[in-house]
N, C-alpha and C positions, 0 to 999 in steps of 0.2 A: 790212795790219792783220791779227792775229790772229784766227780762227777756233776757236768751239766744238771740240773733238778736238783742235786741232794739236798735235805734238810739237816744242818748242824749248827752245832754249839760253839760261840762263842764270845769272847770278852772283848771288846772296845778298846785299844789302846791310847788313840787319840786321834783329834780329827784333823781333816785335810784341806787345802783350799780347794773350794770347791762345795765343802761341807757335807764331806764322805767321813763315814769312821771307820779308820783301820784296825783291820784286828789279822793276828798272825794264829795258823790252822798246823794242827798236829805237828808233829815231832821235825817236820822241814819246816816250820813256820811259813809257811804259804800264806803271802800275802793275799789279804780277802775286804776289799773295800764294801762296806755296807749305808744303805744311801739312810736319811735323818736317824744315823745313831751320833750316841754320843759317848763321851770317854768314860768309862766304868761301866757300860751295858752289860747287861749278858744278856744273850738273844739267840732265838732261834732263827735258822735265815736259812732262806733259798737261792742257790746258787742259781743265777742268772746269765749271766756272760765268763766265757772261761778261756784263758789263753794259758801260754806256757809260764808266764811272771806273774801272773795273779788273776782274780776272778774278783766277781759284782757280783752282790745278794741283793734282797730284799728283804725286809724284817718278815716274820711270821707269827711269833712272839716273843712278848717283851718279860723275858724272866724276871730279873732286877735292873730299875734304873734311875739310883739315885738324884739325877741331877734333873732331871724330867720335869718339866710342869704343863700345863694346859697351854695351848695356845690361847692368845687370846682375840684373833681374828677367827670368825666362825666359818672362812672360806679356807681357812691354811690351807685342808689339805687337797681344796681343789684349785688354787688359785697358782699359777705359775713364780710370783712378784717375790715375796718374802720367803724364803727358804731355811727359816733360822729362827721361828718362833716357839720350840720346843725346851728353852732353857730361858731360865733368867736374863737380864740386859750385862748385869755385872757378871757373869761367866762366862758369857760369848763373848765380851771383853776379853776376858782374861783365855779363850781360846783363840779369839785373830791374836794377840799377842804371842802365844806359844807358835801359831801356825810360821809368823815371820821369822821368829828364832830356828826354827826348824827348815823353813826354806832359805834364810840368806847364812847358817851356819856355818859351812863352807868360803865365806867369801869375806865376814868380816865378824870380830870378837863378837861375841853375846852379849856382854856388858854393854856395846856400845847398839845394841836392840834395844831402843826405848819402849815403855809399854805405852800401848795405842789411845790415842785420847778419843775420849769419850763425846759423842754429837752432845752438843748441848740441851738437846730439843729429840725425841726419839719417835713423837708420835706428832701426824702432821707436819713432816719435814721433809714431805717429797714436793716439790714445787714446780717440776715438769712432770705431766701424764702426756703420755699416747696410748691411750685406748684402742685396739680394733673393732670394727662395727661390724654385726652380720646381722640374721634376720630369722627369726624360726621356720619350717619348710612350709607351715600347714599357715597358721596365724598371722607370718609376718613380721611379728613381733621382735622390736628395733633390739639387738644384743650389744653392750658395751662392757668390756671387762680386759681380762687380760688371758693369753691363754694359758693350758693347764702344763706343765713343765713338759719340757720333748713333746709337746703336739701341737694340734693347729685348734682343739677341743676351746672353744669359748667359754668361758665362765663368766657370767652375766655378775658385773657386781654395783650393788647399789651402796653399798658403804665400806670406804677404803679406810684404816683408818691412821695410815701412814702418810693421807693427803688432807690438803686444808677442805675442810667438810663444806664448805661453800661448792666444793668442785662435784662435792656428791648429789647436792642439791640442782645445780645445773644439768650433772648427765643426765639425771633421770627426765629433767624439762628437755632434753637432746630425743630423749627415747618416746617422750610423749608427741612431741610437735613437729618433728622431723618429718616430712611429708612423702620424700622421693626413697626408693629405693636401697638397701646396703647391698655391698658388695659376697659374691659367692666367687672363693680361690677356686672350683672344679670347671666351672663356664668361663672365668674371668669377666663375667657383667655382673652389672650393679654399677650405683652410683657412690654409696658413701664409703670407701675405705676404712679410713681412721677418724677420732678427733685428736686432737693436742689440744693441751693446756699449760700458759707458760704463765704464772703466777710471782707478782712480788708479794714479798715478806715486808718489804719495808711500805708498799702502799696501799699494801693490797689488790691491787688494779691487777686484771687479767688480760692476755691474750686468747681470743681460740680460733684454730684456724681447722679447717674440713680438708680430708684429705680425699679427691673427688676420683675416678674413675673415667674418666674424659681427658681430652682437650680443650684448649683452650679457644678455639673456635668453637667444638660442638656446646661448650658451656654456651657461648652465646647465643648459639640455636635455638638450647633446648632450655637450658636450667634455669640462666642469669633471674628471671622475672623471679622463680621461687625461692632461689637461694637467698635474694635479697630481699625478698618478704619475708625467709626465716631467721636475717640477723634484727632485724626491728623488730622481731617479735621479741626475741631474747635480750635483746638489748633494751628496750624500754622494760620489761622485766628486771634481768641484771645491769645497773649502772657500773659496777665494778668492771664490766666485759670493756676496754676500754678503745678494742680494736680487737676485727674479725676478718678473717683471710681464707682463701680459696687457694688449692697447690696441688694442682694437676698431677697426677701421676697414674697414666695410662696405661705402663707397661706392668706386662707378669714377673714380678719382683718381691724378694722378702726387702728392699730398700724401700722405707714408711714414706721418703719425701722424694722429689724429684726437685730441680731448681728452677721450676716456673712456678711460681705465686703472685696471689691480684688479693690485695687491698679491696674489700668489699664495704667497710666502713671503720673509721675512727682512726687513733692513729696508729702508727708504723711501731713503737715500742712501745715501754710502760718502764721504770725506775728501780732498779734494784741499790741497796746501799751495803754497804759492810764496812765496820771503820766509819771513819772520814770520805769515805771513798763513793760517788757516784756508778752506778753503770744505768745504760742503756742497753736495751737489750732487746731482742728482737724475736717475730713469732718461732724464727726456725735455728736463732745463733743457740752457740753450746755457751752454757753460761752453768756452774756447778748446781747442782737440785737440789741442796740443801745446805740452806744461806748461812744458819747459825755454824756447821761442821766446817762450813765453807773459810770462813772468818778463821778457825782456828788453824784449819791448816794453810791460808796465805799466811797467817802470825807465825807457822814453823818453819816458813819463806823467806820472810822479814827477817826474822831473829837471825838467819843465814849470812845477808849482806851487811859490808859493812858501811861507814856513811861516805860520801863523795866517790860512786863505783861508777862504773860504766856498764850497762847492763845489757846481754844479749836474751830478748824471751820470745825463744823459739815454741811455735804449734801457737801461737799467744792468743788466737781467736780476738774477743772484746776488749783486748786489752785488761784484763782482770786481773793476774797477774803483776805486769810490770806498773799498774799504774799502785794498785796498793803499796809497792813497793818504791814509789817514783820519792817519794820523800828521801828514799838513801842515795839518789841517782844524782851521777854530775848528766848524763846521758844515758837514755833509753834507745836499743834498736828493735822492734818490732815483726818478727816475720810472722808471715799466715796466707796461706793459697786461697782459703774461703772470701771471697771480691766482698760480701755480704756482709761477714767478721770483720775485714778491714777499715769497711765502711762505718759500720759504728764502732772499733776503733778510733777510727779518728774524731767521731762527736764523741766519744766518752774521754781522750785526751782533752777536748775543749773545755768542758763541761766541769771538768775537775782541774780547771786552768793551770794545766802543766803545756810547759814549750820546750824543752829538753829533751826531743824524741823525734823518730824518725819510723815511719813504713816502709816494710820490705814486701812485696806482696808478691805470692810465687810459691813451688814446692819450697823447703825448710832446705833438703840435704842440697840440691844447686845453689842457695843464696850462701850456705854453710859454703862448700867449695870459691865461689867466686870473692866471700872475705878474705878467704885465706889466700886468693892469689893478691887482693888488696893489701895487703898483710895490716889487717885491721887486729886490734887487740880489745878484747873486754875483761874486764876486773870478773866476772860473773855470768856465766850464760843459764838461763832460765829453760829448764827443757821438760815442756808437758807435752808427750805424744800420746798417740792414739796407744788402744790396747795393744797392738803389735809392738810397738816400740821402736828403738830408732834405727835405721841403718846402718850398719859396721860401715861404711866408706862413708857416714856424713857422722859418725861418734868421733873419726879419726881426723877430719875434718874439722871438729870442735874442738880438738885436744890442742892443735894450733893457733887457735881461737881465743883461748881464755886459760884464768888462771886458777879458776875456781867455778864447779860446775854444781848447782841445784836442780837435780833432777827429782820431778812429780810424776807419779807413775800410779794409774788406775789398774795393774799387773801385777803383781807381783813377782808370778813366772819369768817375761820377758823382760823385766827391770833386774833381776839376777844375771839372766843372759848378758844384758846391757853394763852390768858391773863387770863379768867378764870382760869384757872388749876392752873398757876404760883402764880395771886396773892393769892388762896387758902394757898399756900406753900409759903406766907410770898416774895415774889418777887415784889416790888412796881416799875409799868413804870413811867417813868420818862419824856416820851414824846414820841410823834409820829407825825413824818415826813413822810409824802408823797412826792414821786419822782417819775413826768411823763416820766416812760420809753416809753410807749406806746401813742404818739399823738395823738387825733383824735381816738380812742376808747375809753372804759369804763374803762379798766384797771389799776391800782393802783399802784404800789411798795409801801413798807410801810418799816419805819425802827422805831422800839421802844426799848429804852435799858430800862432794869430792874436792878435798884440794891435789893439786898439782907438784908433784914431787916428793 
């Protein structure tokens, strides 16, 4: 039996979500997860964590590995973001496709596991950055990157190249000009936390907003004068920056934003388009990071309803979702607890002059319960949740609900769980599509419609 430290041999079976490769050890087949291998390795590895059902290595060497190529970001393998740049685009394709067949096996045919479509766009198709800011001990010197996987380790990066390079061009003018302070997680002082960068594809136009280490009073005290001499400065520099924002977040937290933010100049959104389809969008709304992937997978939405439905699009944020889809709608209903999300909701229903809709604004699983005592019916409910997934007592709540359910799921794990529940209560899926929103990660989108009965 394998021991904690040992070094052994062995071959790759295939990979994991998560973007481990499994490989089975000696004659009990012991399960042996191994982190950036890939399917046909052989490799030497160091047993790293070890329990009764399996263990974690680490590569040591790489005997043979056919499938293997160079990264082509010169930060891979210190950079936390991308975890998947050691194989081709069209292979790692074709391993999220085996990973889904492998995960949803159990719960619906194979055949009806479509293979994953492909982002249209692979490089330069990240359109939100949160960078965290820190500061070297001796020098000072302004740090913006991302951190190094499982740590808090900053890796300073000046060229992303997964992001629109205008972005890389600006942090470094962040890193030059920036006058006050970064933040240090051991003291909890410092002033600059994070940046964000909320970019359209369709105008180009940026948001950026400073994630400050204060209040909103001490900002007036101390900052305000600086901070608003260093959006003029970048802003007559970048005209693209089209609005710049300030969002307090004082407390010791891994949470990047808190819900107080100040408008320090221009406007409040910038124009994202997909389709026919307008959005606004805002410095801190959830709106998908990559517009082109984004397009194909509302189009495996659409393709779902059929014309004159009544549609429930629950989690629904900006309205993104139900409006691309407004075209098949006798009736849109709307939920989303984010006050912020609902808000431009509602201008981005005007804006793409739809009047066939309604706002629910509140937790998802209480508006779910309070239809069903209304005994409201929809052709269609729309369900993007968070990575957790949904509620077992508001799944059951939807099943009353509607007759047919399109569920979007950034999980995969918990959207199996979540077939569980539905097909209990008589919901049969009907297929699952994967959609690489995320390139060059493990990442997944999944879209699976259930009919009823």
């Amino acid at each position: 039996m394998i021991k904690l430290n040992d070094v052994i041999e062995v071959e790759i079976e295939k990979l994991t979500y998560g973007n481990d490769g499994l490989a089975r050890y000696g004659e009990e087949k012991f399960v042996v997860f191994v982190k950036d291998a890939l399917p046909e390795d052989k490799l030497k590895v160091k047993i790293t964590n070890l329990n009764k059902k399996f263990a974690r290595a680490q590569i040591v060497e790489i005997i043979n590995s056919p499938n293997r190529i160079k990264p082509f970001c010169a930060l891979y393998n210190a950079c936390g973001s991308c975890n998947c740049q050691n194989a081709s685009y069209e292979y790692l394709i074709t391993q999220k496709t085996l990973i889904l067949k492998d995960i949803f096996k159990d719960v619906i045919e194979e055949d009806k596991i479509y293979p994953v479509i492909k982002s249209p766009e692979i490089l330069e198709y990240r359109h939100k950055i949160q960078y965290p800011a820190r500061q070297t001990k001796n020098s000072k010197r302004i740090l913006l990157g991302y951190f190094k996987e499982n740590s808090h380790d900053l890796t300073n990066i000046k060229f992303c190249p997964i992001q629109p390079n205008i972005i890389n061009e600006i942090t470094q003018f962040v890193r030059d000009n920036f006058e006050l302070d970064c933040y240090d997680e051991k003291t909890n002082k410092g002033l600059l936390k994070n940046i964000l960068f909320r970019v359209s594809n369709y105008s180009k136009d940026i948001l950026l907003t400073l994630v400050l280490n204060c209040s909103q009073d001490e900002f007036g005290e101390k900052y305000d004068n600086q901070i608003f001499r260093f959006f003029r400065k970048i802003t007559s520099k970048y005209s693209l920056i089209k609005g710049g924002f300030v969002n307090f977040n004082y407390k010791k937290t891994n949470k990047i934003l808190s819900d107080e933010i100040l408008k320090i100049t221009g406007d409040d959104f910038i124009i994202e388009k997909l389709g026919s389809k307008q959005y606004k969008i805002g410095a801190t709304s959830f709106f998908q990071v990559n517009p082109w992937a984004a397009k194909e997978l509302f189009d495996v939405v659409n393709s779902c309803i059929k014309p004159s439905s009544t549609i429930l699009d629950a989690y629904g944020g900006v309205g993104a979702i139900g409006i691309y889809v407004s075209d098949k709608a006798e009736h849109i209903t709307l939920i989303e607890e984010n006050e912020n999300a609902t808000d431009m909701a509602l201008e981005n229903f005007k804006i793409n002059e739809i009047q066939n809709y309604e706002i629910l604004k509140g937790d998802a699983k209480k508006h779910f319960i309070n239809l069903e005592k209304e005994k409201r019916n929809f052709d269609y409910v729309i369900l993007d949740p968070p990575r957790s997934g949904c509620e077992k007592e508001g799944l059951f709540a939807i099943a009353k609900l509607a007759k047919n359910i399109v569920y979007v799921s950034c999980n995969p794990q918990t959207l199996k769980r979540d077939m569980g529940y539905l097909k209990e209560i008589g919901f049969n899926p009907k297929f699952v599509q994967g959609v690489d929103l995320f390139p060059y990660t493990h990442h997944i989108e999944s879209v699976v419609l259930f009919e009823k009965g």
